[in-house]
Jmol script that loads the backbone (N, CA, C; Angstrom):
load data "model"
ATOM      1  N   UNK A   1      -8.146  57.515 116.507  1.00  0.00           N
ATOM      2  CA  UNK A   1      -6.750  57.160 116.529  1.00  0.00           C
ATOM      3  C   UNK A   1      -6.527  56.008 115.548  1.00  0.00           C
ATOM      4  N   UNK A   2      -5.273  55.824 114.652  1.00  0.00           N
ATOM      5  CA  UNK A   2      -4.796  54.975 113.995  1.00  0.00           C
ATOM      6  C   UNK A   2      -3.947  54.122 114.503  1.00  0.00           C
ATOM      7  N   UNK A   3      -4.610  52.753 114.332  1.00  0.00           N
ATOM      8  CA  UNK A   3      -3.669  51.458 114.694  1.00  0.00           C
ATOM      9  C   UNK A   3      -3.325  51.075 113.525  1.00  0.00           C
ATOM     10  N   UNK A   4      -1.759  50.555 112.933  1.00  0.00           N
ATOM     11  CA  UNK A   4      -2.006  49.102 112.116  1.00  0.00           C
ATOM     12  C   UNK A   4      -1.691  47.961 112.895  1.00  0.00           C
ATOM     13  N   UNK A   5      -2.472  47.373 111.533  1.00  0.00           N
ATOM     14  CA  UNK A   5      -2.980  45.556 112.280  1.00  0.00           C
ATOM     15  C   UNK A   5      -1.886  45.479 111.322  1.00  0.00           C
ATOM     16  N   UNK A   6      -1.842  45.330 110.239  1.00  0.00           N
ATOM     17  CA  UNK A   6      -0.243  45.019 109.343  1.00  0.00           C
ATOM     18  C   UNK A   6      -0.030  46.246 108.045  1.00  0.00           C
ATOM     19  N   UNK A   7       1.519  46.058 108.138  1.00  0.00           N
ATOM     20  CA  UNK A   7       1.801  47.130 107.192  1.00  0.00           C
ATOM     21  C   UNK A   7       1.841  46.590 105.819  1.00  0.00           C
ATOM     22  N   UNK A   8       1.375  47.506 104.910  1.00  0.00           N
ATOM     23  CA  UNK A   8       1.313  46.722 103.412  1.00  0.00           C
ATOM     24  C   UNK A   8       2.711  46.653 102.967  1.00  0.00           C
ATOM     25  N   UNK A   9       2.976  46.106 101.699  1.00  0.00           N
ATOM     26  CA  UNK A   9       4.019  45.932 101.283  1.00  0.00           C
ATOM     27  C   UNK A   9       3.364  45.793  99.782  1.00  0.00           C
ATOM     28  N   UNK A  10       3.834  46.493  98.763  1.00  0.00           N
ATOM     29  CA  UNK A  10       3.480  46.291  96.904  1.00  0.00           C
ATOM     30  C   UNK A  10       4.460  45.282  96.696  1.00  0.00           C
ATOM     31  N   UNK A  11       3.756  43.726  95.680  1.00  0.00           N
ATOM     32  CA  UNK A  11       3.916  43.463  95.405  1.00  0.00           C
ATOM     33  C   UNK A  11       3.990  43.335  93.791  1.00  0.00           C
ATOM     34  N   UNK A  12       4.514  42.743  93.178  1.00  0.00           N
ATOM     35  CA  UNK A  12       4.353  42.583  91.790  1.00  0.00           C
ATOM     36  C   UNK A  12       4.609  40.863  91.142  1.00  0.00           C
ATOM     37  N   UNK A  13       3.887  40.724  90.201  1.00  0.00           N
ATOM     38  CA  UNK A  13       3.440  39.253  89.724  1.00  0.00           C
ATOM     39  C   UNK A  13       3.846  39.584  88.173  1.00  0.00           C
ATOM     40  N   UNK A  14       4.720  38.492  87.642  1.00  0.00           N
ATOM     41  CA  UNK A  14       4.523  38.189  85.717  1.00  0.00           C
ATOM     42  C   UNK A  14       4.601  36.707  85.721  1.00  0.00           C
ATOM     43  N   UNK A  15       4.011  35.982  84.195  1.00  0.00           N
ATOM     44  CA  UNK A  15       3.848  35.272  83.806  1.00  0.00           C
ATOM     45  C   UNK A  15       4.597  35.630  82.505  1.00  0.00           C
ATOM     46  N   UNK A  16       5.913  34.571  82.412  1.00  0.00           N
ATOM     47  CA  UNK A  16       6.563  34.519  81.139  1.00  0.00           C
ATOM     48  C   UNK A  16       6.069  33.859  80.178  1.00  0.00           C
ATOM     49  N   UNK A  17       5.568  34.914  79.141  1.00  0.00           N
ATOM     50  CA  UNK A  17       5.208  33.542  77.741  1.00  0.00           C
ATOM     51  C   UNK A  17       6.259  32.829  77.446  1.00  0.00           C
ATOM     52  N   UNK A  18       7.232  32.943  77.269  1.00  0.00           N
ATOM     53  CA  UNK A  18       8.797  32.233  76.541  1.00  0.00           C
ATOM     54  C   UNK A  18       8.479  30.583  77.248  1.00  0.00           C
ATOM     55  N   UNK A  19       9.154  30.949  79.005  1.00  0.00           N
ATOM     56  CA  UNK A  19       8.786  29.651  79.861  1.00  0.00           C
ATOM     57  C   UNK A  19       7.456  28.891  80.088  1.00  0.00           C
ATOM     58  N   UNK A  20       7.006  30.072  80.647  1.00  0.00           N
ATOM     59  CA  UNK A  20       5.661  29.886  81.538  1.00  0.00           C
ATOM     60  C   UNK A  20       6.252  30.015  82.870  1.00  0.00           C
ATOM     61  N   UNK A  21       7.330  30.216  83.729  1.00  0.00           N
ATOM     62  CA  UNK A  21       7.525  30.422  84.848  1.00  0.00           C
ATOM     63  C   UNK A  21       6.604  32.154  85.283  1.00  0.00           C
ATOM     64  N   UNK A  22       6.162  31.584  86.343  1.00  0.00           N
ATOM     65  CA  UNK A  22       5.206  32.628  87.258  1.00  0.00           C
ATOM     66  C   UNK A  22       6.167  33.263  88.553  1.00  0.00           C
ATOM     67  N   UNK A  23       6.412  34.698  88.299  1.00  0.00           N
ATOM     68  CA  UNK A  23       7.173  34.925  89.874  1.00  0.00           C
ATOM     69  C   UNK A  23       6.738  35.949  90.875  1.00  0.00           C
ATOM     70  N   UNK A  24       6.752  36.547  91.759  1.00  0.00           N
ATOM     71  CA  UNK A  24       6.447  37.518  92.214  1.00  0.00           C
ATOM     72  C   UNK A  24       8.061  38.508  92.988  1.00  0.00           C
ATOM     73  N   UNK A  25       7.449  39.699  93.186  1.00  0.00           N
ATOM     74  CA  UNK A  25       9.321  40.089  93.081  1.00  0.00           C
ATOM     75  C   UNK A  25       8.969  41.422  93.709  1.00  0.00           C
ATOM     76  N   UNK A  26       9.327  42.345  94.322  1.00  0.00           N
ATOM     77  CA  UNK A  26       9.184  43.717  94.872  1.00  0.00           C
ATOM     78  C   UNK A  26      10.012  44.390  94.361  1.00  0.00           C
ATOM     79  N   UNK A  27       9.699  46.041  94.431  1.00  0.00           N
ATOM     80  CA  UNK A  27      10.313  46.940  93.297  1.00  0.00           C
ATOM     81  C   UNK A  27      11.614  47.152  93.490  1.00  0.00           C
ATOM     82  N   UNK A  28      12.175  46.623  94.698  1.00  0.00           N
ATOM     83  CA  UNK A  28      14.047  46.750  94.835  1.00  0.00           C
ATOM     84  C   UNK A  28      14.624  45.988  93.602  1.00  0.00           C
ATOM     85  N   UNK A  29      13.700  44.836  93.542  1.00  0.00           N
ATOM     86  CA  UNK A  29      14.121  43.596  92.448  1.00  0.00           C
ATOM     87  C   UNK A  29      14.411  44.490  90.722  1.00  0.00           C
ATOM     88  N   UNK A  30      13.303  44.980  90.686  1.00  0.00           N
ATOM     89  CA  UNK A  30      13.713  45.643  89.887  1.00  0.00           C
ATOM     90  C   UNK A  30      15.135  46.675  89.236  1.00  0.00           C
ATOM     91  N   UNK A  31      14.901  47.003  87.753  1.00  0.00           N
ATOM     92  CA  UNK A  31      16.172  47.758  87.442  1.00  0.00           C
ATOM     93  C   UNK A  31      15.687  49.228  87.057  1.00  0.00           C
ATOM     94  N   UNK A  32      15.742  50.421  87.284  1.00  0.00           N
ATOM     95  CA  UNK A  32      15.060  51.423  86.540  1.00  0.00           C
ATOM     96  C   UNK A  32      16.171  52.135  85.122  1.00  0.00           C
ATOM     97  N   UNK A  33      15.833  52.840  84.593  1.00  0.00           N
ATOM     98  CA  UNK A  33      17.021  54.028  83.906  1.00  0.00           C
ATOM     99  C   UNK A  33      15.923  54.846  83.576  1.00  0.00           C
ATOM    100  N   UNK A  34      16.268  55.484  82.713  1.00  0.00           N
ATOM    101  CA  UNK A  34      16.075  56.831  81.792  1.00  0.00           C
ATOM    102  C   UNK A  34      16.166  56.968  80.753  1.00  0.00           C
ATOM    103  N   UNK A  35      15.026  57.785  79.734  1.00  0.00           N
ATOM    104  CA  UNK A  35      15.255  57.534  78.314  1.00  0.00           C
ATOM    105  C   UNK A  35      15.455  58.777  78.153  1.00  0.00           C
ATOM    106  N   UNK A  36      15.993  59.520  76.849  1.00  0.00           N
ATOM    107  CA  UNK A  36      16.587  60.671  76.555  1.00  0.00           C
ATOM    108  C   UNK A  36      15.007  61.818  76.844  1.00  0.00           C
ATOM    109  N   UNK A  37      14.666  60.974  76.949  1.00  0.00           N
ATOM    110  CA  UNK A  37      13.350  62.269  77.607  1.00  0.00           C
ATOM    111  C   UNK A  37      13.293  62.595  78.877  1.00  0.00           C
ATOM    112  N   UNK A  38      14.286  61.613  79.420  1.00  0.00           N
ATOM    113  CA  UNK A  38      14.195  61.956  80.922  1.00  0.00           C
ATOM    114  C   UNK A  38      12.616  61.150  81.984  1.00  0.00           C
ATOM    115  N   UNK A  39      12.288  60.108  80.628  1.00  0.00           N
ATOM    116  CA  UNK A  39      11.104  59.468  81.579  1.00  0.00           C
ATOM    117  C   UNK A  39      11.591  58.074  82.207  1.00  0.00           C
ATOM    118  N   UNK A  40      10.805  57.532  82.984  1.00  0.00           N
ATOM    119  CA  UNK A  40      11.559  56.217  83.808  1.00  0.00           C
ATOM    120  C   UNK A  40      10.921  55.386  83.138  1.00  0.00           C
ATOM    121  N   UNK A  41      11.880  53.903  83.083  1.00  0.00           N
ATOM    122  CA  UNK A  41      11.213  52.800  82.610  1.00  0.00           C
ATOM    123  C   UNK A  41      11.682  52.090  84.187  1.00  0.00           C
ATOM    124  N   UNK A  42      11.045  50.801  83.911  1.00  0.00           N
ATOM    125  CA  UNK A  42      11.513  49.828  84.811  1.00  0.00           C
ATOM    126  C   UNK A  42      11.317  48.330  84.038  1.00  0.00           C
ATOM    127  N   UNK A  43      12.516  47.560  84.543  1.00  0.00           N
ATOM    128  CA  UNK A  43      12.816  45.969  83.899  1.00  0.00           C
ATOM    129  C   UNK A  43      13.653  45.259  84.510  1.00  0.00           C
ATOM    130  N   UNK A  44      12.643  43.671  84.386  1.00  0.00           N
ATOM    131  CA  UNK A  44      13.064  42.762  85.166  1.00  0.00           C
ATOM    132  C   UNK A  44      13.484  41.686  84.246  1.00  0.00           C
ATOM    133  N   UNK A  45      14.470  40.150  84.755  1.00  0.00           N
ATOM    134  CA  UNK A  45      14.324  39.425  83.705  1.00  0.00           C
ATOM    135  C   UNK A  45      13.909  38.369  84.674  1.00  0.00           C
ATOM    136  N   UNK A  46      12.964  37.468  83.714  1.00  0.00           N
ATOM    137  CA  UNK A  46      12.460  36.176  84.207  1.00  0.00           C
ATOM    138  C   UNK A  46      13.747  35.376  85.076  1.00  0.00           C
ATOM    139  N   UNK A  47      13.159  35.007  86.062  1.00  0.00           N
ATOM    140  CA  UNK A  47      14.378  34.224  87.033  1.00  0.00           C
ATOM    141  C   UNK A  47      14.830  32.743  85.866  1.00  0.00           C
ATOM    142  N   UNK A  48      14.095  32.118  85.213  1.00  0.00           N
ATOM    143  CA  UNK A  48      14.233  30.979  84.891  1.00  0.00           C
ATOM    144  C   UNK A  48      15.054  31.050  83.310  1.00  0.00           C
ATOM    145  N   UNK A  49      13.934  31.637  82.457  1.00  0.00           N
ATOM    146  CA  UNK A  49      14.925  32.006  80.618  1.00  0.00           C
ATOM    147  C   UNK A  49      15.640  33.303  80.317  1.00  0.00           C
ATOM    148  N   UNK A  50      15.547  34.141  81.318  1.00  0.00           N
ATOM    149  CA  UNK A  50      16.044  35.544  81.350  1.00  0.00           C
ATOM    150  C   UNK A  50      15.567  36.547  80.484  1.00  0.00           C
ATOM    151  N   UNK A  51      14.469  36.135  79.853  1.00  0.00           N
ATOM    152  CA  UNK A  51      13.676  37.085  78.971  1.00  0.00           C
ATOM    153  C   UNK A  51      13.116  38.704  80.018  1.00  0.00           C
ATOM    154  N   UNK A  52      14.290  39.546  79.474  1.00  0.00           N
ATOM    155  CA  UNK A  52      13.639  40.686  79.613  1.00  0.00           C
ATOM    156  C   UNK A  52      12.835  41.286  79.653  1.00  0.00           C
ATOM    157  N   UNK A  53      11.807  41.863  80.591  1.00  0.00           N
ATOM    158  CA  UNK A  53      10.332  42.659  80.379  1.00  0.00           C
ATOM    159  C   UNK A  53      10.978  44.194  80.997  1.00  0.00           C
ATOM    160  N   UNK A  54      10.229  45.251  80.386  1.00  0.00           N
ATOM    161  CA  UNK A  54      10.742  46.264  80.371  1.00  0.00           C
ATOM    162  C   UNK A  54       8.611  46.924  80.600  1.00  0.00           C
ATOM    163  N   UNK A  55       8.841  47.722  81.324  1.00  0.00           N
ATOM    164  CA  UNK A  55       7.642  48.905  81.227  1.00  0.00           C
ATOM    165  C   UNK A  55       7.797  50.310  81.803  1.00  0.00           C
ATOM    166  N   UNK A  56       6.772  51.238  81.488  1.00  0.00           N
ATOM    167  CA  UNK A  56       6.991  52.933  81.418  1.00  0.00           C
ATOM    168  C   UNK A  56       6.006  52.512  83.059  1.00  0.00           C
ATOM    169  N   UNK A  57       5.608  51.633  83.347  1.00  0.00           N
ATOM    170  CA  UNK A  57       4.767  52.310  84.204  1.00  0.00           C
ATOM    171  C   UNK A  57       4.676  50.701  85.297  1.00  0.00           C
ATOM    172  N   UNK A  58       5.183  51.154  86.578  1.00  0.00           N
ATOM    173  CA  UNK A  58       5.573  49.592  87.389  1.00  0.00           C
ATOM    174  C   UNK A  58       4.111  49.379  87.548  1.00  0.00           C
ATOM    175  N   UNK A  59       3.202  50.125  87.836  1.00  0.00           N
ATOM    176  CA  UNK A  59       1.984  49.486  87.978  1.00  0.00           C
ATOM    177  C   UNK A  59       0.466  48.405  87.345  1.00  0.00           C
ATOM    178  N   UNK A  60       1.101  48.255  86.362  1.00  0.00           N
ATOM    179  CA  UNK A  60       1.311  47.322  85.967  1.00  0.00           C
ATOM    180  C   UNK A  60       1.438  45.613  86.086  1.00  0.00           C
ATOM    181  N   UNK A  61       2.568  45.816  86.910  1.00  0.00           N
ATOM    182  CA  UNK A  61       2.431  44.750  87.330  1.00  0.00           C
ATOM    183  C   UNK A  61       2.496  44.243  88.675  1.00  0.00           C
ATOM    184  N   UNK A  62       1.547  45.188  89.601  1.00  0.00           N
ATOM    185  CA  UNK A  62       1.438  45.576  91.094  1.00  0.00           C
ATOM    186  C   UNK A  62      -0.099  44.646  90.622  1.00  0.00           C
ATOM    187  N   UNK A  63       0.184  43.798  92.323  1.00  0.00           N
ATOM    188  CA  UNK A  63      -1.057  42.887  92.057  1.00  0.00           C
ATOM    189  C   UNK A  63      -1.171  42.978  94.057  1.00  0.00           C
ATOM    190  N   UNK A  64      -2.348  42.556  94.489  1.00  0.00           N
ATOM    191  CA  UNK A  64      -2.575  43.426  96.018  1.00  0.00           C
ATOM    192  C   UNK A  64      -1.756  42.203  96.421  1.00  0.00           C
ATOM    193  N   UNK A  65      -1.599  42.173  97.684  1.00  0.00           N
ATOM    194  CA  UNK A  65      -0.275  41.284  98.851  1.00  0.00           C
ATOM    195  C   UNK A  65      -1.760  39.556  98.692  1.00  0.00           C
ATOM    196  N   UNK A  66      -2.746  40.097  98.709  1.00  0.00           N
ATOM    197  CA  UNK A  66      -3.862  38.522  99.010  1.00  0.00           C
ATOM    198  C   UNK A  66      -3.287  38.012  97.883  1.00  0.00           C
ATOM    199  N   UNK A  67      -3.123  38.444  96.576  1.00  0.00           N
ATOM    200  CA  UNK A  67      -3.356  37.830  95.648  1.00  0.00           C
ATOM    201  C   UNK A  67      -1.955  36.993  94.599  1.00  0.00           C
ATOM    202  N   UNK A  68      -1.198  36.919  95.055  1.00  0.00           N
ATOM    203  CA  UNK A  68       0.354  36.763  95.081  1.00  0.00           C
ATOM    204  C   UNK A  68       0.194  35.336  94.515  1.00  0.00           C
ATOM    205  N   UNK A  69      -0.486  34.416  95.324  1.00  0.00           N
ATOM    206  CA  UNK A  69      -0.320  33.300  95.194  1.00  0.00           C
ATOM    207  C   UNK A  69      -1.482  32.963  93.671  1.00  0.00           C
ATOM    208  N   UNK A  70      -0.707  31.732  93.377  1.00  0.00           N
ATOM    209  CA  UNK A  70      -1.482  31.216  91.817  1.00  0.00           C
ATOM    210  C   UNK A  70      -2.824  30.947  92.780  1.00  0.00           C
TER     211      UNK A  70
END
end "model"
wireframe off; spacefill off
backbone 0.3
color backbone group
């Protein structure tokens, strides 16, 4: 039989070169669209200089729930 002891949750971690501000953020935070190919991107902007990061693939920047903290 299956118990959980806790349910996971994906997190995600960047480090802005522009600032240097470090954040962590879950994929609601995120923005997705569509490129004329019909593939997904996903992009966030730094909370602090607003520098845009954009990627084809969120995993990436999926880092496990222990490791969140600097």
């Amino acid at each position: 039989m299956i118990h959980i002891i806790k349910h996971g949750k994906k997190y995600y971690k960047l480090n802005c070169p522009v600032c240097g501000c470090i954040w962590t953020f879950e994929k609601e935070d995120m923005t997705t669209g569509r490129n004329s190919k019909n593939e997904t991107w996903f992009s966030i902007y730094c909370p602090d200089c607003k520098k845009r990061f954009i990627t084809w693939d969120e995993e990436q920047w999926t880092v496990p729930y222990e490791n969140i903290k600097e």
